[in-house]
N, C-alpha and C positions, 0 to 999 in steps of 0.2 A: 623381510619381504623377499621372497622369491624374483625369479626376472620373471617370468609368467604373469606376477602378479604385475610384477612394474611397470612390464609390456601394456597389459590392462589398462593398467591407471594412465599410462599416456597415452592411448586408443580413447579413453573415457574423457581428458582433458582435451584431447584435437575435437572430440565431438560433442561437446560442450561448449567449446566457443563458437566453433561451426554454429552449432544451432542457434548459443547464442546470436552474432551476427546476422544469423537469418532473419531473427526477430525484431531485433532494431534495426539495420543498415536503412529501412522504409521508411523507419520514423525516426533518421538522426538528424541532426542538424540541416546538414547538406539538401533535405528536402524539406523540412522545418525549422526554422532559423527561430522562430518567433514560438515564446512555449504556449501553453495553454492555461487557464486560469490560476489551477492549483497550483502546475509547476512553476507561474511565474512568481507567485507569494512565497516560495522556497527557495527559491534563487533571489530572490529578492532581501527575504530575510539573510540568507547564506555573504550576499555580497553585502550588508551589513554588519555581520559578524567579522568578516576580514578588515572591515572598516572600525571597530571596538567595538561597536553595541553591543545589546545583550537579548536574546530571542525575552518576549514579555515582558520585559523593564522599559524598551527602549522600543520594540514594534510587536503590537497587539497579533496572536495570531493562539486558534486552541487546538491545533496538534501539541501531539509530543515533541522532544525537541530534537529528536536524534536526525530527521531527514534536515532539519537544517541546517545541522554541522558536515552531514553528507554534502549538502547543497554546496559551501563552503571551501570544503576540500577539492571540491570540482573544479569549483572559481579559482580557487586554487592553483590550478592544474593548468586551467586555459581559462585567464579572469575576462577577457573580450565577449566571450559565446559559451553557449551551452555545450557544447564539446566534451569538455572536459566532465560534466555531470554525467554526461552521454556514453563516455567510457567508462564511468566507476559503473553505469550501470549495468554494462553489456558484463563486466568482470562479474558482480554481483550474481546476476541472470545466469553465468557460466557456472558458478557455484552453487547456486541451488543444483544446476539438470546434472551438475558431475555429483553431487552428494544423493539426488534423486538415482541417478544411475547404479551409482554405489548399491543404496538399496533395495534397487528392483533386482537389481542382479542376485543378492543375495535371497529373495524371499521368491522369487521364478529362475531367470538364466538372463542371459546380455540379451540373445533374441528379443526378448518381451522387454526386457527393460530399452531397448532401443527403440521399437516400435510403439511401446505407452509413451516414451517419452514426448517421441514426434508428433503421436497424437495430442498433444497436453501444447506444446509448440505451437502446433498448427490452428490450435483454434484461441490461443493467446491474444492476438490483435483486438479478439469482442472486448476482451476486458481490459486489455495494456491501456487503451487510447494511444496518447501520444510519449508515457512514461514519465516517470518523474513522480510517483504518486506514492503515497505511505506504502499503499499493499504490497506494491509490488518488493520493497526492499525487506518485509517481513519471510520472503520467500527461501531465499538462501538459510533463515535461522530457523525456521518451519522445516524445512529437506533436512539439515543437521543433525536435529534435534530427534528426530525420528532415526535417521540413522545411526546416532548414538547412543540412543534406548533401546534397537533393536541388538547393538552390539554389545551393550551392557546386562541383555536382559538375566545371564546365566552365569553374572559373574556372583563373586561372595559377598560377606558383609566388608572383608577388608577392603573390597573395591567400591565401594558406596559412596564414595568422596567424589569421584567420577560424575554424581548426578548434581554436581556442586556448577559444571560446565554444563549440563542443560539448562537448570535453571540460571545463571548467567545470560543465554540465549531468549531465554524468554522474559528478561529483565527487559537487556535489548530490546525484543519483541512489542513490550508494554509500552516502550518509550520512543517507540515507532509508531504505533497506529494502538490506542488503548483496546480495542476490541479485537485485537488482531491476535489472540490470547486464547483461542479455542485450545490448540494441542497440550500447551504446557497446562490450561486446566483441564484436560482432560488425562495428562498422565499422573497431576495432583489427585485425581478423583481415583485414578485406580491404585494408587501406591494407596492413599488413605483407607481404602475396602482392605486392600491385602495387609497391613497390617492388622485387621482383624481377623485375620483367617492362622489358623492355627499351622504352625510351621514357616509359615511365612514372613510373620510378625515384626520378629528382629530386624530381618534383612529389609525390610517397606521400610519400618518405621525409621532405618537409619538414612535409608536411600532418600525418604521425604524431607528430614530435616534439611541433608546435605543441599537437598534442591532447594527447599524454602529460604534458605540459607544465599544461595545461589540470586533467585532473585532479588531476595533485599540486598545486598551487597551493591549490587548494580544499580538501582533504583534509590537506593538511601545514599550513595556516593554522586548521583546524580543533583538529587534534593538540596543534599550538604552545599554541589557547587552553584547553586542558585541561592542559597542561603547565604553563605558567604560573600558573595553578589549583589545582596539585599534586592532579591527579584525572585524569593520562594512563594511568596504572598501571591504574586501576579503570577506566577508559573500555576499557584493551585488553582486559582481564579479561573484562570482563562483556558489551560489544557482539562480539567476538571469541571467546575462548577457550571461552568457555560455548558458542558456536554450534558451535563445533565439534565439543565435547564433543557435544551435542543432535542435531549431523548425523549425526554417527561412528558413529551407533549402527545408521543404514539398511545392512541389507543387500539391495536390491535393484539389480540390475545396470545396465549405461548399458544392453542391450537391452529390458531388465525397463520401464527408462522410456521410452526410445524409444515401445515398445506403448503407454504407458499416455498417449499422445499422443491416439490412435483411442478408449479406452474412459476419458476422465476425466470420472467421474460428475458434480462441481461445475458443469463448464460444460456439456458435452453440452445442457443441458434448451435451450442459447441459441441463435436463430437465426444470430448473426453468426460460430460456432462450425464450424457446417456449409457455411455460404456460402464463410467464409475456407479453408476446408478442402479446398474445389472449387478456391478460385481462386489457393491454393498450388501444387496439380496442376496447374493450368493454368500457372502461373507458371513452373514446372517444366521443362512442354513445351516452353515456348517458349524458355527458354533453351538447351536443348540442340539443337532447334530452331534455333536463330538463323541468320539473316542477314546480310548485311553493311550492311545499313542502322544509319548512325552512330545517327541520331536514335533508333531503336527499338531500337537495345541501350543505349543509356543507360538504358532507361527498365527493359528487359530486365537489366542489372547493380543498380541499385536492387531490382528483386524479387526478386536471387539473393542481395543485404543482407538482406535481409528474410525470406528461405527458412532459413539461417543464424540468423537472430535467432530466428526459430521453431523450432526443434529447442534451441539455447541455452535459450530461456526455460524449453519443457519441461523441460529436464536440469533447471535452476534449482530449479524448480519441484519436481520430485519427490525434494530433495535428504535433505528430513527424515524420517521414518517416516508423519506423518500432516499431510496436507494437508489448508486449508482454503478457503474460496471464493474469497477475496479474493486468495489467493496466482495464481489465475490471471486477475487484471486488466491484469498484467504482459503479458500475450499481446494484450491487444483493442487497439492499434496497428496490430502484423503483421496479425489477422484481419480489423480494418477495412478495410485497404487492398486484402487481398485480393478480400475480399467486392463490392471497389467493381470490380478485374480480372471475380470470376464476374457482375456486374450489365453490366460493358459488354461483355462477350464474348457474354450471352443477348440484351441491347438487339440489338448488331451483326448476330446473326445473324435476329433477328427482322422486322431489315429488309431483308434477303434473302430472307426466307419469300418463296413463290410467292402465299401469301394474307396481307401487312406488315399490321402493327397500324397501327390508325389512333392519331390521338394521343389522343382519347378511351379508346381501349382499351387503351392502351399506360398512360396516367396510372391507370385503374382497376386496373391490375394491379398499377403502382408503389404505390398507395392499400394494393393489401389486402395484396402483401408486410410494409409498414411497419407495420402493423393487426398480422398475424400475429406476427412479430417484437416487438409492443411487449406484448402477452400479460402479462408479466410486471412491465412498470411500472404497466399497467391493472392487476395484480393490485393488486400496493402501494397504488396509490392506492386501492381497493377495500375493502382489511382497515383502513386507515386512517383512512379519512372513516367503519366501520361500528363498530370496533373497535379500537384498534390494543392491540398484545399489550404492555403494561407489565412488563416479564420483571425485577420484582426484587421485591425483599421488603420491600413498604408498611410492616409491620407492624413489622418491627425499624427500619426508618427512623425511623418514628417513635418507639420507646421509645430510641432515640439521643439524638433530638432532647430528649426530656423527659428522659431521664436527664443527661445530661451538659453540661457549658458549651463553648463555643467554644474556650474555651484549654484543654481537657482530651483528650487523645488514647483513641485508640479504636484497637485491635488486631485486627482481623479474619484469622483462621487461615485459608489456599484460596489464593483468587483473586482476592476481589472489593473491589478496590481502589476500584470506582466508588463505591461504600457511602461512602468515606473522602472522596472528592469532591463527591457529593451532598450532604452531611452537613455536609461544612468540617470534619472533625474530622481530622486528622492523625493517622500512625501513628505509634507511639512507636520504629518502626527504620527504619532505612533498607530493610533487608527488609520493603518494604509487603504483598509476598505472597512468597509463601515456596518457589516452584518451586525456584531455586538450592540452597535447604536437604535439598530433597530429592534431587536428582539427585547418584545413582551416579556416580562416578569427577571430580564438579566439586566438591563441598562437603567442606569441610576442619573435622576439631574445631575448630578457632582460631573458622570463622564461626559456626559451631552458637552456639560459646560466646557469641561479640560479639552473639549477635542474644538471647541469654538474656539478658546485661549489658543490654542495652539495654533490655529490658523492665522488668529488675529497677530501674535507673536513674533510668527515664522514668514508669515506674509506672502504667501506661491507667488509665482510671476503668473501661472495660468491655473483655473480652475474648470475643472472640465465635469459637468452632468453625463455619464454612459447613458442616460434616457433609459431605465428599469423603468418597470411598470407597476414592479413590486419595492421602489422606490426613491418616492420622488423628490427632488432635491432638496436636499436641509431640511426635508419632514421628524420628525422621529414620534415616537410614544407619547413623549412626553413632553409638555406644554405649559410655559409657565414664561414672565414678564422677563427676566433672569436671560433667558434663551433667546426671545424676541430682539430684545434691545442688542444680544452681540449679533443677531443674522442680520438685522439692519443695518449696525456697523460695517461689518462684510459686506452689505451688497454696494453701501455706500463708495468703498475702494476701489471698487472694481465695474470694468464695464465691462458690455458686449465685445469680442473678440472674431466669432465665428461661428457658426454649425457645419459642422463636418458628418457626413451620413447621417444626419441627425443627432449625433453629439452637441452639446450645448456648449461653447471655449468663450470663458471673461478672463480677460488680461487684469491683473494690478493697475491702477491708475498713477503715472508716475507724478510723485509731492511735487 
């Protein structure tokens, strides 16, 4: 490594955290104490695992299980608050934009890779939420993994072990968020063609195994350690068969999402959305386009990786009935780099113009795209530092807190597992929230009953109804004598306690 270059890389790591922190400092702790649903079932499960449990054995949940060992190592860090989650993920978040940096730079200049970045930054917030969420941790092994295909792309066959560490990332990847998996199948789908192509054969076919190789390694020593755990059953059950259950139920066509590539409401509002979306089309052109210039169809086969990865993601993406923000962070890779294509194709031609921007007008233009574009973290910071929005329920938190001890569990009917986290109070089943219970064609009388058992069991000092509409308390699917007789039991223990913002709170009746 050169100094030049070294200089680089620590100009690229100061501005990477930089940005990092720009992007969280609105939504850490210190202005959101209290997480949000998802993030609170992951910290929830995480400070169970530092406790022995075991994710699926011991608490029902169908992600993957990598963000809850993330979660863990957080608690970790700073087991009282979210803190310590909050710093692995500004670290995290830092690595992707230094590995994103890395390869704008190399496929444009720092210019554009500076400028796409901030644009990709700056409209971040539509889809971060509050953080803590699978996509977002797919991020860092998404930036990677690109830029170590693109640095791999010209090496020999003796170097093909090397794709042994992509595919690793995208093990990871799978055991992060299962559909979060667009890139690494999209660079399986092109090593698979080019091993059919004459010259190329050898060096695909050996580069594909090392990858495939790569992921199961990762994924089958995951498996093993759940299996050895006697919790592989429940890991395929519940991260697996549920999902598919959950998928199966979309009826919308592969055309249906294709469109909904041009009208997804989530990202639309983002500037790096539209820019990527120019500079896919251009990406497009030019590959069909092409010429025989080695050098510039390299760079031209990488963006057709990449064209590929973007139609992937969307399928991905629109796999369930109802999509949410975060689901499409998975795409800001492909549209970063595009974005950084539509910034040097407008640069390029602008210094052709009959009347070229001078470099003063050329920076104030770069200045107010990044401005426009950042819109939306300038928000966050905005509602933050004036207000930020406390979205749970002080008031039952607190009569938790006064009602109940530490070592006494607390049952909340819904969703909101965060309550159980915030609180330290544990739920008395492994169904912390109770979606599985309700879902059509997955939940079986056997769980109905084991999660009754467990209540009856475990005995909460308080049971709290969230008041869903989409579920109403102790209802489920399924209906039978069996079921009846333990809810009767249950209500028989317990009485009225309270209604808090319309929450429903029955206390244990003391024997």
């Amino acid at each position: 490594m050169t100094a030049t270059s070294a200089h680089e890389d620590r100009k690229h790591i100061f501005l990477s955290l930089l940005l990092s922190l720009l992007v969280k400092i609105p939504i850490s702790p210190f202005f959101y104490p209290f997480p949000d649903r998802d993030s609170g079932v992951f910290a929830y499960i995480g400070r169970r695992i530092l406790n022995g449990d075991l994710p699926y054995r011991d608490v029902w949940d169908h992600k993957p299980p990598l963000i809850f060992y993330l979660n863990a190592l957080g608690l970790k860090i700073a087991p009282d608050s979210l803190w310590g989650i909050w710093l692995l993920s500004v670290l995290l978040l830092a690595v992707a934009i230094f590995c994103g940096f890395k390869l704008l730079s190399k496929l444009f200049n720092s210019e554009i890779a500076l400028v796409s970045t901030a644009i990709a930054m700056g409209g971040i917030p539509v889809l971060l939420g509050l953080g803590n969420l699978t996509t977002e941790y797919t991020l860092p092994l998404q930036f990677l993994s690109l830029f170590l295909v693109w640095k791999f792309w010209d090496e020999d066959a003796k170097a093909s072990w090397k794709y042994l560490l992509i595919g690793a990332l995208g093990g990871l990847a799978f055991l992060t968020k299962q559909s979060g998996i667009g890139i690494w199948l999209s660079i399986g789908l092109v090593l698979l063609v080019q091993s059919f192509i004459k010259g190329k054969n050898r060096l695909s076919i050996l580069r594909l195994l090392w990858f495939v190789s790569g992921i199961a390694i990762v994924v089958g020593l995951v498996a093993l350690y759940f299996y050895r755990n006697g919790a592989f059953a429940a890991f395929w059950d519940q991260a697996f068969l549920y999902n598919f259950v959950y998928v199966g139920k979309n009826e919308l066509g592969l055309i249906t999402r294709f469109v909904n590539l041009f009208t997804m409401r989530e990202i639309e509002p983002i500037a790096v959305f539209h820019m990527g979306m120019i500079g896919a089309i251009l990406a497009l052109a030019g590959f069909v386009l092409r010429k025989s210039d080695q050098a510039n169809n390299k760079q031209k086969d990488f963006f057709l990786l990449l064209l590929i990865d973007l139609l992937l993601e969307v399928l991905l993406t629109q796999l369930p009935d109802f999509t949410y923000a975060h689901y499409y962070l998975t795409l800001l890779p492909a549209l970063t780099i595009f974005a950084g294509l539509s910034l040097s194709v407008l640069l390029s031609g602008l210094k052709k113009a009959p009347l070229p921007f001078s470099p003063k007008a050329k920076n104030l233009f770069l200045a107010f795209l990044i401005f426009f574009a950042s819109i939306p973290l300038l928000t966050e910071w905005y509602y933050s530092l004036k207000e930020p929005d406390q979205n749970f329920n002080k008031a039952l938190v607190e009569f938790i807190l006064q009602e109940t001890e530490p070592d006494q569990t607390v049952l909340i009917w819904g969703a909101e597992t965060a309550i159980n986290f915030y609180t330290d109070r544990s739920s008395p089943s492994r169904y912390v929230y109770q979606y599985p219970l309700v879902q059509e064609n997955y939940v079986t009388e056997e769980m109905i009953l084991d999660f009754l058992s467990e209540i009856e069991r475990n005995k909460p000092e308080l049971i709290i109804d969230s008041a869903r509409a989409d579920m109403p308390f102790l209802r489920f699917p399924i209906e039978s004598e069996r079921i009846n007789e333990q809810i009767n039991k249950i209500y028989s223990q317990y009485k009225e306690a309270a209604i808090i913002n319309g929450w429903w709170v029955i206390q244990l009746v003391e024997p």
